[in-house]
mmCIF file of the N, C-alpha and C atoms, coordinates in Angstrom:
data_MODEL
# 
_entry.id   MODEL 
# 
loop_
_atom_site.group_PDB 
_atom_site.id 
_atom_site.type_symbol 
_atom_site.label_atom_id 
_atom_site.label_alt_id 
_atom_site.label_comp_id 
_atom_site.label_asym_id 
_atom_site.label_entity_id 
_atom_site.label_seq_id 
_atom_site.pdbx_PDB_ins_code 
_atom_site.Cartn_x 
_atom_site.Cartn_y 
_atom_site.Cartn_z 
_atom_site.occupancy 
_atom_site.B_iso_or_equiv 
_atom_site.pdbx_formal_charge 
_atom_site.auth_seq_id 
_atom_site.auth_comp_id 
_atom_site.auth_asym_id 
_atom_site.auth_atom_id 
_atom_site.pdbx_PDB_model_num 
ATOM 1   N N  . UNK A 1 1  ? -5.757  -9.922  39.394 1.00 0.00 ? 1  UNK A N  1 
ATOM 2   C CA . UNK A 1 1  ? -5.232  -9.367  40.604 1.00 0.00 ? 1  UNK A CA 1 
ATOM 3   C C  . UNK A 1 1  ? -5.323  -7.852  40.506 1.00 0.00 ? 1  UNK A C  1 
ATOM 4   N N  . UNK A 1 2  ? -5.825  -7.286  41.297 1.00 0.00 ? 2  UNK A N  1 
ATOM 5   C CA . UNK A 1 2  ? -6.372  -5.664  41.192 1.00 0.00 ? 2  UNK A CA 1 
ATOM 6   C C  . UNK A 1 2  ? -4.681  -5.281  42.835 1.00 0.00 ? 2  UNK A C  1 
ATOM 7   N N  . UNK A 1 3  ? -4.214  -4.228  42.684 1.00 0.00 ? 3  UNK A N  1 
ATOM 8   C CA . UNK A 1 3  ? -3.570  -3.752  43.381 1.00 0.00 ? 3  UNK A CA 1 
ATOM 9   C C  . UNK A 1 3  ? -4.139  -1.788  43.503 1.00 0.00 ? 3  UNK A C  1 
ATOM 10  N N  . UNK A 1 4  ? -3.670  -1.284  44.666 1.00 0.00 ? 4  UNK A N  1 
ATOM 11  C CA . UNK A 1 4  ? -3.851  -0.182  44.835 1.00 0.00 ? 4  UNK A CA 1 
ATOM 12  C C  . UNK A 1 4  ? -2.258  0.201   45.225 1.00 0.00 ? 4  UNK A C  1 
ATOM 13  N N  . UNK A 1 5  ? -2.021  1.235   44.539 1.00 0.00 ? 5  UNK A N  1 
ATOM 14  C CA . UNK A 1 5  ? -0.284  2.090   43.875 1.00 0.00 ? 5  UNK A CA 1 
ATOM 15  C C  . UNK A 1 5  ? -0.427  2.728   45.017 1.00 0.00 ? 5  UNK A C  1 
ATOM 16  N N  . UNK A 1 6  ? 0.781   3.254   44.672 1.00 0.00 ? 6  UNK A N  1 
ATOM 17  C CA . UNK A 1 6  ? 1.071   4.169   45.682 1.00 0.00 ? 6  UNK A CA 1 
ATOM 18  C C  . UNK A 1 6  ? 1.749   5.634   44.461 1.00 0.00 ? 6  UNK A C  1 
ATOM 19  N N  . UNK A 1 7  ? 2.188   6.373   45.063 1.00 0.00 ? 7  UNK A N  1 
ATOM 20  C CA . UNK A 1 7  ? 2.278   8.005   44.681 1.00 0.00 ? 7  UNK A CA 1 
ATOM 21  C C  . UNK A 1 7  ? 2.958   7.711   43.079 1.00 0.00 ? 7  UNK A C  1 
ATOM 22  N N  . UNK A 1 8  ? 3.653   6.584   42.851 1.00 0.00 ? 8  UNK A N  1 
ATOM 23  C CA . UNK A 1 8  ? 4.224   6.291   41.522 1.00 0.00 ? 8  UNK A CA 1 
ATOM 24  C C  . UNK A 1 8  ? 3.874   7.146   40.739 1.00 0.00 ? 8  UNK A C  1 
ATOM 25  N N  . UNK A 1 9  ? 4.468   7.207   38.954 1.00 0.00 ? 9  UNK A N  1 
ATOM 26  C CA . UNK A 1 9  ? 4.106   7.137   38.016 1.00 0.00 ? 9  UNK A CA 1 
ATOM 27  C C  . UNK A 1 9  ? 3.464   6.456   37.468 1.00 0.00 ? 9  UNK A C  1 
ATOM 28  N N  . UNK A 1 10 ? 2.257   6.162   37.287 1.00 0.00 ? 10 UNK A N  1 
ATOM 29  C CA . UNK A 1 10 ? 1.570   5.472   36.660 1.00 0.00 ? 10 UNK A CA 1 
ATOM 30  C C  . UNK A 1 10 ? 1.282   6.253   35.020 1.00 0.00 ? 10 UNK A C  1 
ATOM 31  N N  . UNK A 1 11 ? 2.048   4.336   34.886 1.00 0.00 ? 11 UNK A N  1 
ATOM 32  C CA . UNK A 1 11 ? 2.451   4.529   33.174 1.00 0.00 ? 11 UNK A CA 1 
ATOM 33  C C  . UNK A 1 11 ? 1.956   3.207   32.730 1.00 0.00 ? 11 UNK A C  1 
ATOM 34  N N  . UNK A 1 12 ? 0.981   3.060   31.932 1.00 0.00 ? 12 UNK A N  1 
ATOM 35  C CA . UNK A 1 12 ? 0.092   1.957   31.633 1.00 0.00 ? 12 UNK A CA 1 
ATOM 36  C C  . UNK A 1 12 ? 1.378   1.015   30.603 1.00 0.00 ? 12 UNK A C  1 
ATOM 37  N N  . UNK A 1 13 ? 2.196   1.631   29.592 1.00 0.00 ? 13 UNK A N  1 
ATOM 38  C CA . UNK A 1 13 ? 3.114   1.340   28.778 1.00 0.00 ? 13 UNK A CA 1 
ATOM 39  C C  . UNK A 1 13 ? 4.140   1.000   29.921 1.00 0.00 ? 13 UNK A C  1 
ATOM 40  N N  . UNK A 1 14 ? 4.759   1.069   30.709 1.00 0.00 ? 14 UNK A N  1 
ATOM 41  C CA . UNK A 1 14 ? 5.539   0.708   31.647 1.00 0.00 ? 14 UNK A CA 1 
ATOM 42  C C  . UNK A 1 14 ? 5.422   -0.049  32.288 1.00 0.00 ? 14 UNK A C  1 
ATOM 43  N N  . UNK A 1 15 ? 3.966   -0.134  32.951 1.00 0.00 ? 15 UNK A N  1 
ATOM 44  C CA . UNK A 1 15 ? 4.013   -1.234  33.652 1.00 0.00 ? 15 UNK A CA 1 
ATOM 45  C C  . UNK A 1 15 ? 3.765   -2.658  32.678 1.00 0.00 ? 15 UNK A C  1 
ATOM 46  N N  . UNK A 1 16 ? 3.139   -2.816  31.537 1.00 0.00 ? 16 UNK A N  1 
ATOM 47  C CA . UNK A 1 16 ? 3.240   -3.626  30.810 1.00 0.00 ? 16 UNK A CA 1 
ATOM 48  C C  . UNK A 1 16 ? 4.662   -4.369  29.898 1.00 0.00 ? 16 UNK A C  1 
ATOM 49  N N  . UNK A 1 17 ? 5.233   -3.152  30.024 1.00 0.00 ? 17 UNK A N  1 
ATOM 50  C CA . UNK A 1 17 ? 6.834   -3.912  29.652 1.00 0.00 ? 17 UNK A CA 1 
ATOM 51  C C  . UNK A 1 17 ? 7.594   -4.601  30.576 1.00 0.00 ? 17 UNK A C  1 
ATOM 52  N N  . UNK A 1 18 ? 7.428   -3.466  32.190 1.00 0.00 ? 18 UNK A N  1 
ATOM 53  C CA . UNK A 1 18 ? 7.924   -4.757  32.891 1.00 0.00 ? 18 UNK A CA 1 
ATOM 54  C C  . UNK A 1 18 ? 7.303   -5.883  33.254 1.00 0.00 ? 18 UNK A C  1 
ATOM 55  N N  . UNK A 1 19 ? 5.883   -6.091  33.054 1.00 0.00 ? 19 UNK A N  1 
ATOM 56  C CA . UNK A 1 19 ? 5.456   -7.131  33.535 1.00 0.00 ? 19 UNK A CA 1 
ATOM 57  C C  . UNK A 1 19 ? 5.261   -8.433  32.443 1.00 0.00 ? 19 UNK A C  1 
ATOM 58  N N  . UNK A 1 20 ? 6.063   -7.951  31.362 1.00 0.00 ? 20 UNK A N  1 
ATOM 59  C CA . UNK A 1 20 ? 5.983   -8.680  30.124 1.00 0.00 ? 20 UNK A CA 1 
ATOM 60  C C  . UNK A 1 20 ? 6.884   -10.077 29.891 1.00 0.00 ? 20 UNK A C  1 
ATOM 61  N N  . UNK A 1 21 ? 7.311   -10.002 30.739 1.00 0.00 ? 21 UNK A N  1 
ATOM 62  C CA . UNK A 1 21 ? 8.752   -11.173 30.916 1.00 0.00 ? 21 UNK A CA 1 
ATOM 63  C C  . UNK A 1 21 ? 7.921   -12.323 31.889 1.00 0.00 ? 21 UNK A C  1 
ATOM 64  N N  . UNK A 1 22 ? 7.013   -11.659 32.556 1.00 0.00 ? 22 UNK A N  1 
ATOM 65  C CA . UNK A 1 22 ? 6.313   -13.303 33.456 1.00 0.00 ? 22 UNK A CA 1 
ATOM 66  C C  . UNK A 1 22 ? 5.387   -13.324 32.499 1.00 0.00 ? 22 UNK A C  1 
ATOM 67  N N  . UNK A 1 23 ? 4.605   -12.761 31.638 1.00 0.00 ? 23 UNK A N  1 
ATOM 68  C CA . UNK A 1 23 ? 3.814   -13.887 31.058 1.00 0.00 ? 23 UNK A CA 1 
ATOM 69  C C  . UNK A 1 23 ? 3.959   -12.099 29.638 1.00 0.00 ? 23 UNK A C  1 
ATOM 70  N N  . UNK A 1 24 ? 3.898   -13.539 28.549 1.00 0.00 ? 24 UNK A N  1 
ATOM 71  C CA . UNK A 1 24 ? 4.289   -12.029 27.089 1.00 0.00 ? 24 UNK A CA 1 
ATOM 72  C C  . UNK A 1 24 ? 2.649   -11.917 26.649 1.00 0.00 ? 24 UNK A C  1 
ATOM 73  N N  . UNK A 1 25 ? 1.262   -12.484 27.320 1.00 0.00 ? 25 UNK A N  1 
ATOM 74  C CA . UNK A 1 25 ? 0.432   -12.047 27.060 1.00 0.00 ? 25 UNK A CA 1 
ATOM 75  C C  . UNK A 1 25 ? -0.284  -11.245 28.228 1.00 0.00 ? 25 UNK A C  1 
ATOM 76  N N  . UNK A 1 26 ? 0.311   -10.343 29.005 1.00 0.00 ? 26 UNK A N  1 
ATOM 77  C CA . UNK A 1 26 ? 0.083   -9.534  29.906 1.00 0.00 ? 26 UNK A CA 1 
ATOM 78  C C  . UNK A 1 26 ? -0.992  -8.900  29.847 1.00 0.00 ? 26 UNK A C  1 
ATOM 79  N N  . UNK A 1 27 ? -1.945  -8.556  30.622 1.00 0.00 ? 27 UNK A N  1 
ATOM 80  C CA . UNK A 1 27 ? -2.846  -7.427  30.089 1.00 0.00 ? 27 UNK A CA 1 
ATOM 81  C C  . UNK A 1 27 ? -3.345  -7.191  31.286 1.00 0.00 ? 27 UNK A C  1 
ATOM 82  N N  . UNK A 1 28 ? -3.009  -5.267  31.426 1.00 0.00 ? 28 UNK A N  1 
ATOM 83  C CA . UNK A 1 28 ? -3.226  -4.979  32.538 1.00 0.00 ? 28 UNK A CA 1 
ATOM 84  C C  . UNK A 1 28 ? -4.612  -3.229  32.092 1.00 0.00 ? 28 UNK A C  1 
ATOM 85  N N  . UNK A 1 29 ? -5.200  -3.333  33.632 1.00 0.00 ? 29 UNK A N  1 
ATOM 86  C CA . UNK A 1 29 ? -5.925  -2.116  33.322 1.00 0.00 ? 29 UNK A CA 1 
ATOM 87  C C  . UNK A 1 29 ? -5.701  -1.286  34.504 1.00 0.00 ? 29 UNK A C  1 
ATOM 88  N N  . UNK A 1 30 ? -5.670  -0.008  34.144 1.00 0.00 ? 30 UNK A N  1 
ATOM 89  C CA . UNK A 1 30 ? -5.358  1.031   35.018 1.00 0.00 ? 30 UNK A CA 1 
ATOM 90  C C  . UNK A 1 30 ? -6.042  2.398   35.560 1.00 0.00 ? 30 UNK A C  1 
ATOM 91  N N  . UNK A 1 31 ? -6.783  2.807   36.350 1.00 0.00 ? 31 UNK A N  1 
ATOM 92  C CA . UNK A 1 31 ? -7.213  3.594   36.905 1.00 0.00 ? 31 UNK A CA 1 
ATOM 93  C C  . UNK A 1 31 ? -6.251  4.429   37.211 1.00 0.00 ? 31 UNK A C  1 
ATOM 94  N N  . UNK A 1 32 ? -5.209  5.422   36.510 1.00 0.00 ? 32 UNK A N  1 
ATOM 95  C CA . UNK A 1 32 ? -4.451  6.547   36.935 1.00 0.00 ? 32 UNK A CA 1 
ATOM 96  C C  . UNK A 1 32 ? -4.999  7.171   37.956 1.00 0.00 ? 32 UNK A C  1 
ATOM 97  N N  . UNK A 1 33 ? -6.097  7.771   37.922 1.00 0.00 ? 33 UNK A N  1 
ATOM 98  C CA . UNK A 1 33 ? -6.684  8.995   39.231 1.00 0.00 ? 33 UNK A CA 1 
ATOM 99  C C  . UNK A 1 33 ? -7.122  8.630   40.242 1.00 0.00 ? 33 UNK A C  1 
ATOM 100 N N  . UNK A 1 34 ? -7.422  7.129   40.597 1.00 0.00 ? 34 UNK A N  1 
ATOM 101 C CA . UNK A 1 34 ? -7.586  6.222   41.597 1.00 0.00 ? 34 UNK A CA 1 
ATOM 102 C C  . UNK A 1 34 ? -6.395  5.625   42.221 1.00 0.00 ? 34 UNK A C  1 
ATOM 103 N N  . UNK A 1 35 ? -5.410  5.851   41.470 1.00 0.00 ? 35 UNK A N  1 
ATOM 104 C CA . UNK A 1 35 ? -4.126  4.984   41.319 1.00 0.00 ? 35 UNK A CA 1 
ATOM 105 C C  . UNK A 1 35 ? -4.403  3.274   41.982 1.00 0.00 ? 35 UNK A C  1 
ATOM 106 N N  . UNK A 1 36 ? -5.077  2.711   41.148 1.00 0.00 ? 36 UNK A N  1 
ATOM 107 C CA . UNK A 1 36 ? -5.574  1.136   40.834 1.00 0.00 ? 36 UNK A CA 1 
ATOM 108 C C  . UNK A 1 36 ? -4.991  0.845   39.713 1.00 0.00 ? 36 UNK A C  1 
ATOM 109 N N  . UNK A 1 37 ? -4.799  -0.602  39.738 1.00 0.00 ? 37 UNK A N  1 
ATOM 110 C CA . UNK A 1 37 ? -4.073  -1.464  38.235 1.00 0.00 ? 37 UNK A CA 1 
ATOM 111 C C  . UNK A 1 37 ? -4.554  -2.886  38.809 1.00 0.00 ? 37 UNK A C  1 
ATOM 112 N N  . UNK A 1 38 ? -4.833  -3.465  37.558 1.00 0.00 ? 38 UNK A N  1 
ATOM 113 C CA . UNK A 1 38 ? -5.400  -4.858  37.647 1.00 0.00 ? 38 UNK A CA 1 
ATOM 114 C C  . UNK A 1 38 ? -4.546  -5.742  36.744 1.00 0.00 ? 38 UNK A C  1 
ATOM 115 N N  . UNK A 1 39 ? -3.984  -6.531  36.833 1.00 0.00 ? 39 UNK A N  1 
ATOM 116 C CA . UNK A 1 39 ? -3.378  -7.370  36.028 1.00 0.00 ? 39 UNK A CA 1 
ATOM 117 C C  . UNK A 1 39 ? -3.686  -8.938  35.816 1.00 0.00 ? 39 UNK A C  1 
ATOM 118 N N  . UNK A 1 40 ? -3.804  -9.327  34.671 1.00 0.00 ? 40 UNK A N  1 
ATOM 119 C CA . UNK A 1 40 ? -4.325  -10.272 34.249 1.00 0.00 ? 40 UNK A CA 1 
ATOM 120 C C  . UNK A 1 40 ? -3.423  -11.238 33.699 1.00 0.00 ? 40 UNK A C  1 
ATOM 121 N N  . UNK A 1 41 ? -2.380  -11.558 34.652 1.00 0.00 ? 41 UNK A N  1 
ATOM 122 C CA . UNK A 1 41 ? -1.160  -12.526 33.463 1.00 0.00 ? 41 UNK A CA 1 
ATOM 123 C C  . UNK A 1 41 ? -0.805  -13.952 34.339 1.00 0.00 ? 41 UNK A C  1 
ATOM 124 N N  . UNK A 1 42 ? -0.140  -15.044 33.994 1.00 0.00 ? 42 UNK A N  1 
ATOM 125 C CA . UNK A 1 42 ? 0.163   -16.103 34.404 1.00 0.00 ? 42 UNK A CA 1 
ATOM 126 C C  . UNK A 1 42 ? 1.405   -15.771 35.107 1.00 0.00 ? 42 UNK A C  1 
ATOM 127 N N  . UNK A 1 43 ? 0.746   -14.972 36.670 1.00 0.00 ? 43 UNK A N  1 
ATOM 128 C CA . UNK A 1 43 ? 2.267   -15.032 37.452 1.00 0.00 ? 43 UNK A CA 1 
ATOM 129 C C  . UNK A 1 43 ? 1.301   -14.953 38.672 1.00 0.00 ? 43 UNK A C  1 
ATOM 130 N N  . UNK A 1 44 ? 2.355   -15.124 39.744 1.00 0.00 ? 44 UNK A N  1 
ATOM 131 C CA . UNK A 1 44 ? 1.738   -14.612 41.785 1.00 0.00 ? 44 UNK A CA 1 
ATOM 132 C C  . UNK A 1 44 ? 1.638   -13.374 41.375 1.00 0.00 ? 44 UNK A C  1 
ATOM 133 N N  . UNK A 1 45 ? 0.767   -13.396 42.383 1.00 0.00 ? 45 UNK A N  1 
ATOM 134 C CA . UNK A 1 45 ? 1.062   -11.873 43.366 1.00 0.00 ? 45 UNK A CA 1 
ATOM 135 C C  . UNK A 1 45 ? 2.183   -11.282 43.484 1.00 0.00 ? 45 UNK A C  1 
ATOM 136 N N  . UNK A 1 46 ? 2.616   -12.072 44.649 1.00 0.00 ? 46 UNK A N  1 
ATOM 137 C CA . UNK A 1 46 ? 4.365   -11.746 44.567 1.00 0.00 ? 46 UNK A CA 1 
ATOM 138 C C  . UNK A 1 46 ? 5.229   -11.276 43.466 1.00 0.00 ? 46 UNK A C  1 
ATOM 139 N N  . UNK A 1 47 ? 4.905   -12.258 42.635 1.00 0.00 ? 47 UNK A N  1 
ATOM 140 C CA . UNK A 1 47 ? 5.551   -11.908 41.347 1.00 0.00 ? 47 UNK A CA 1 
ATOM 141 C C  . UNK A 1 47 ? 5.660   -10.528 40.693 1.00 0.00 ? 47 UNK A C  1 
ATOM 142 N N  . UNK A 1 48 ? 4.056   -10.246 40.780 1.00 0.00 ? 48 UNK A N  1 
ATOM 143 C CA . UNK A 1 48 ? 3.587   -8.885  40.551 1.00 0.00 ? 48 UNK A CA 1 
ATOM 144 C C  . UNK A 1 48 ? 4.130   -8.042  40.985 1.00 0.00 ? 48 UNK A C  1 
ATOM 145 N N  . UNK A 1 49 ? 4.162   -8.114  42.392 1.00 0.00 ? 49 UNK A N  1 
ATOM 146 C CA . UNK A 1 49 ? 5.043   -6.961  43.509 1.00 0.00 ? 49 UNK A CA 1 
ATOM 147 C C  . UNK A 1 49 ? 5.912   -6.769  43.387 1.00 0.00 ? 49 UNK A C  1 
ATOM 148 N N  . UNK A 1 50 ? 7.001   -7.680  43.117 1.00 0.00 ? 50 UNK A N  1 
ATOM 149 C CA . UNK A 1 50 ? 8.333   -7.600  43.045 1.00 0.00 ? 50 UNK A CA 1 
ATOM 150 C C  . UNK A 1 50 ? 8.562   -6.999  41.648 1.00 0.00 ? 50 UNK A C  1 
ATOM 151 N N  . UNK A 1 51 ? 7.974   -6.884  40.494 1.00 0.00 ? 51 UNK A N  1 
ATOM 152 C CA . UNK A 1 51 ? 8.357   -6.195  39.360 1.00 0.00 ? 51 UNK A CA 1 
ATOM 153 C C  . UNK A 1 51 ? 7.583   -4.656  39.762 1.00 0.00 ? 51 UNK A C  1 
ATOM 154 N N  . UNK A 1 52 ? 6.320   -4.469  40.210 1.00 0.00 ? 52 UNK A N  1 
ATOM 155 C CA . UNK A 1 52 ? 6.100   -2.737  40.815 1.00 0.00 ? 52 UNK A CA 1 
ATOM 156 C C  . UNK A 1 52 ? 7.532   -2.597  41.700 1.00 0.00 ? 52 UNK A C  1 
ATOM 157 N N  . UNK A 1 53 ? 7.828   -3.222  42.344 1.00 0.00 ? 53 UNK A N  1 
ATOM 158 C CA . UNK A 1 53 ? 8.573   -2.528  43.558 1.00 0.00 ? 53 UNK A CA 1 
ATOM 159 C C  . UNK A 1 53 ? 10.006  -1.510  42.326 1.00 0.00 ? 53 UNK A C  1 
ATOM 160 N N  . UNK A 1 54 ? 10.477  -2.342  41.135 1.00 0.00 ? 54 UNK A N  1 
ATOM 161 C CA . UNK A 1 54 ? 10.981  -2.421  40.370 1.00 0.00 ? 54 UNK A CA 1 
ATOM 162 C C  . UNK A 1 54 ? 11.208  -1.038  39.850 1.00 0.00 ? 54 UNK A C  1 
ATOM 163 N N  . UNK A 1 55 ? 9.977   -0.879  39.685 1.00 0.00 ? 55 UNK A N  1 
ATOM 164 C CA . UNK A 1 55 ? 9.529   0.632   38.931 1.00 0.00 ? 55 UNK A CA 1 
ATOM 165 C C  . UNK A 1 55 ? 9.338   1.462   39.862 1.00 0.00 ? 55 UNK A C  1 
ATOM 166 N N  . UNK A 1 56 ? 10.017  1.170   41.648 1.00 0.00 ? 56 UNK A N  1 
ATOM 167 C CA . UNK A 1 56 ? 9.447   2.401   42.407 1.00 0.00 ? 56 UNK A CA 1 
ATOM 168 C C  . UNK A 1 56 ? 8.420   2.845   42.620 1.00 0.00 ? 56 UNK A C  1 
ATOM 169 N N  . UNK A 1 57 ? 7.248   1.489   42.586 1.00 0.00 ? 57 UNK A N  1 
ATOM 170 C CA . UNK A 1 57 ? 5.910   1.208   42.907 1.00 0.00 ? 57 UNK A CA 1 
ATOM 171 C C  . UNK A 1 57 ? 5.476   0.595   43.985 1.00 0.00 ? 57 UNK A C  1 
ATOM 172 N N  . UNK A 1 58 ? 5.288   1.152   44.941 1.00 0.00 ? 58 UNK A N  1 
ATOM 173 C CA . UNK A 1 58 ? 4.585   0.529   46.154 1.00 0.00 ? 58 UNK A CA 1 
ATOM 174 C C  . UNK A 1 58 ? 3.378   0.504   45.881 1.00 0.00 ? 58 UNK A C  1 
ATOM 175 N N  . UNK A 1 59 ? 3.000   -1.604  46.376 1.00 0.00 ? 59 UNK A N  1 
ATOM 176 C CA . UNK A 1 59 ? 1.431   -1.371  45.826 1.00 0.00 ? 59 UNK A CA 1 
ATOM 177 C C  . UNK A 1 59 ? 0.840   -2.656  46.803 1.00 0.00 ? 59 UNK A C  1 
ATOM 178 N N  . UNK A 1 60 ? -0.586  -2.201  47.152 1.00 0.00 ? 60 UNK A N  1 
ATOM 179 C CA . UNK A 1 60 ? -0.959  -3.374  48.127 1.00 0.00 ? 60 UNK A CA 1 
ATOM 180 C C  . UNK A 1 60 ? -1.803  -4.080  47.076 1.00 0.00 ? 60 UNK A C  1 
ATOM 181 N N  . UNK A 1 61 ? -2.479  -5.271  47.445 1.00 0.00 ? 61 UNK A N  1 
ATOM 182 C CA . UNK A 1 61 ? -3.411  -6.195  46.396 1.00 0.00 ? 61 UNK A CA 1 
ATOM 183 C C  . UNK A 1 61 ? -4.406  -5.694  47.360 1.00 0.00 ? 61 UNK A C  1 
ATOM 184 N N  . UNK A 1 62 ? -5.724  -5.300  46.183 1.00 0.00 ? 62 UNK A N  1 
ATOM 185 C CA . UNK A 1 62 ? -6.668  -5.478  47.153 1.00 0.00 ? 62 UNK A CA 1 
ATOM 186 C C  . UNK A 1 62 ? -7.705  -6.318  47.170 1.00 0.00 ? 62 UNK A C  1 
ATOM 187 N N  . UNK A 1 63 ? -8.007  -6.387  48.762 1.00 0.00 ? 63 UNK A N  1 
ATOM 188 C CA . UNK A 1 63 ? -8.811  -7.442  49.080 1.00 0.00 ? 63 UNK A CA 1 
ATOM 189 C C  . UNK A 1 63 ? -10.711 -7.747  48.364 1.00 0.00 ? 63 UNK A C  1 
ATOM 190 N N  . UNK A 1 64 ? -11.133 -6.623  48.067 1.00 0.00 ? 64 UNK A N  1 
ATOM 191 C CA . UNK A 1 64 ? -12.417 -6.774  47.428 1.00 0.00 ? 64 UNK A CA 1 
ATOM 192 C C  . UNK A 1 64 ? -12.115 -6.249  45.914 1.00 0.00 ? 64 UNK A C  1 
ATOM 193 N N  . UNK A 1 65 ? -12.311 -6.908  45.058 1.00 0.00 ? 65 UNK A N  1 
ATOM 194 C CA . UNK A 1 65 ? -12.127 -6.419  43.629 1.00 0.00 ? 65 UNK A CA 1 
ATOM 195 C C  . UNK A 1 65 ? -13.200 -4.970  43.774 1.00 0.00 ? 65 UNK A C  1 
ATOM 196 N N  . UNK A 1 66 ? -12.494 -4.117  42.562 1.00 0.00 ? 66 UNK A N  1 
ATOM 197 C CA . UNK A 1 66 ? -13.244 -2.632  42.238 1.00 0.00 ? 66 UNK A CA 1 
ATOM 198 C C  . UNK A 1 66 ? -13.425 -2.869  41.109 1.00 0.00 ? 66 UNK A C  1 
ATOM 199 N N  . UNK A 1 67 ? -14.612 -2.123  40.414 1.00 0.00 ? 67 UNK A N  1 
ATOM 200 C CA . UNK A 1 67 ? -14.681 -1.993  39.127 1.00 0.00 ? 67 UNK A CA 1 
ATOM 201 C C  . UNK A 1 67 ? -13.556 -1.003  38.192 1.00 0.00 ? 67 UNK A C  1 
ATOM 202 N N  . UNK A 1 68 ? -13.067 -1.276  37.555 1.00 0.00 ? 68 UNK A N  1 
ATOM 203 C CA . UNK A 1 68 ? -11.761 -0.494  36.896 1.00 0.00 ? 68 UNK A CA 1 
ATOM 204 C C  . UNK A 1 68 ? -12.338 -0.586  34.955 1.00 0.00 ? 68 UNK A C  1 
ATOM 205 N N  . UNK A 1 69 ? -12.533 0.894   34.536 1.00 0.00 ? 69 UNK A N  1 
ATOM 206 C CA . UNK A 1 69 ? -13.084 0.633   33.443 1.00 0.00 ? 69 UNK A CA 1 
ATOM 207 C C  . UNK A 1 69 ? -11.796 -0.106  32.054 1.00 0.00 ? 69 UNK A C  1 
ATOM 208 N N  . UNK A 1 70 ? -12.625 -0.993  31.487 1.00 0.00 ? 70 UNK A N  1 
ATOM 209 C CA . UNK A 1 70 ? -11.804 -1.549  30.547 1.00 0.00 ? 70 UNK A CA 1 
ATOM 210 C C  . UNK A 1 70 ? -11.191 -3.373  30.827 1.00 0.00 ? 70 UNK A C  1 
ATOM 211 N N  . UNK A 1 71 ? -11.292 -3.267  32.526 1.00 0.00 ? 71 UNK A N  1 
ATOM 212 C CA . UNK A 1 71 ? -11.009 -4.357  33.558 1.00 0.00 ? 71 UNK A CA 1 
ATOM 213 C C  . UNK A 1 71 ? -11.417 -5.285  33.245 1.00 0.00 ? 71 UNK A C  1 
ATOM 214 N N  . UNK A 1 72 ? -11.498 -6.801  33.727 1.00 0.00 ? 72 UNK A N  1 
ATOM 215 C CA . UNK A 1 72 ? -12.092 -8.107  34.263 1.00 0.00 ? 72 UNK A CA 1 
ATOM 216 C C  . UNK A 1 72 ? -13.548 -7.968  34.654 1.00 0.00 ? 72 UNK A C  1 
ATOM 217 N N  . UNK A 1 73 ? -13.698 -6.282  35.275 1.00 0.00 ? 73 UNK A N  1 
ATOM 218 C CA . UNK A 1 73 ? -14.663 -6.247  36.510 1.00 0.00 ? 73 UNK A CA 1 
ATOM 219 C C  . UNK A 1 73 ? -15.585 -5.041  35.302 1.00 0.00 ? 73 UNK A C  1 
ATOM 220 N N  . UNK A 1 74 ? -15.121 -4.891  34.166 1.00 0.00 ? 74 UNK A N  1 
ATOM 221 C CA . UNK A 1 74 ? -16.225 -4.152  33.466 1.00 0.00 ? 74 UNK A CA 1 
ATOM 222 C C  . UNK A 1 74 ? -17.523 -4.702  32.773 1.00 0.00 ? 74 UNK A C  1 
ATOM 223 N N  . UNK A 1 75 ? -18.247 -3.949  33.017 1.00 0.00 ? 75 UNK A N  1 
ATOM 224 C CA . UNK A 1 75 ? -19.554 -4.218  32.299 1.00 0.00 ? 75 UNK A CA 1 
ATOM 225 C C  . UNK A 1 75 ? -19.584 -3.761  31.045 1.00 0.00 ? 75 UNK A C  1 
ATOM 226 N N  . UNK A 1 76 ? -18.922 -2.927  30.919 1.00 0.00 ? 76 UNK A N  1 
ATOM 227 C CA . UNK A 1 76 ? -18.752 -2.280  29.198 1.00 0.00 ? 76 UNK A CA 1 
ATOM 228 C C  . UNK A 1 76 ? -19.923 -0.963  29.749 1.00 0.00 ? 76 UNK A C  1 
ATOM 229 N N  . UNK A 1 77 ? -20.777 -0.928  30.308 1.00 0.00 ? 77 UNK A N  1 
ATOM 230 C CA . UNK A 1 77 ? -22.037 0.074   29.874 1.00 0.00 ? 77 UNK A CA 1 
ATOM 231 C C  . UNK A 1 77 ? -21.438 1.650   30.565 1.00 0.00 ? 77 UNK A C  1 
ATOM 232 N N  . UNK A 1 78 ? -20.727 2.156   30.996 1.00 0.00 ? 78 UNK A N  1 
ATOM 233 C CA . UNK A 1 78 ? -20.251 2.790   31.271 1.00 0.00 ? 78 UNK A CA 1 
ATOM 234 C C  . UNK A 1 78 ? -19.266 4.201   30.250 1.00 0.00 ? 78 UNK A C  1 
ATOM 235 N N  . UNK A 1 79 ? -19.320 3.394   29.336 1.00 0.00 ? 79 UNK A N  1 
ATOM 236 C CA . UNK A 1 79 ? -18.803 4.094   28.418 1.00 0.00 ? 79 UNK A CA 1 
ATOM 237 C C  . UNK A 1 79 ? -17.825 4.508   27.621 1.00 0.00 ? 79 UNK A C  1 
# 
């Protein structure tokens, strides 16, 4: 699930602690300067949202996946 943030703090260590309680093998990737995060864990959407909203994260899901380096959506060749 790829989401696009809003003005937050984006804190790669933060958002992984809170999102650590729906599934403890979480693994998320983050585009800070894009403000994008992709998360990869055994929960909804919803689920998702409701722990950003948490952290004072407004965030939409978005509808066409982006490439986010390190992501689901990486090729690795990038660098």
């Amino acid at each position: 699930m790829q989401y696009q943030l809003s003005t937050c703090h984006h804190d790669a260590d933060a958002f992984t602690t809170a999102l650590r309680p729906l599934d403890p093998h979480v693994q998320i990737a983050l585009d800070a300067p894009r403000g994008r995060l992709e998360v990869l864990a055994n929960a909804t959407g919803n689920q998702v949202l409701d722990v950003l909203r948490t952290l004072d994260c407004d965030a939409v899901p978005l509808e066409t996946e982006v490439h986010i380096s390190g992501g689901s959506t990486c090729c690795g060749s990038c660098g």
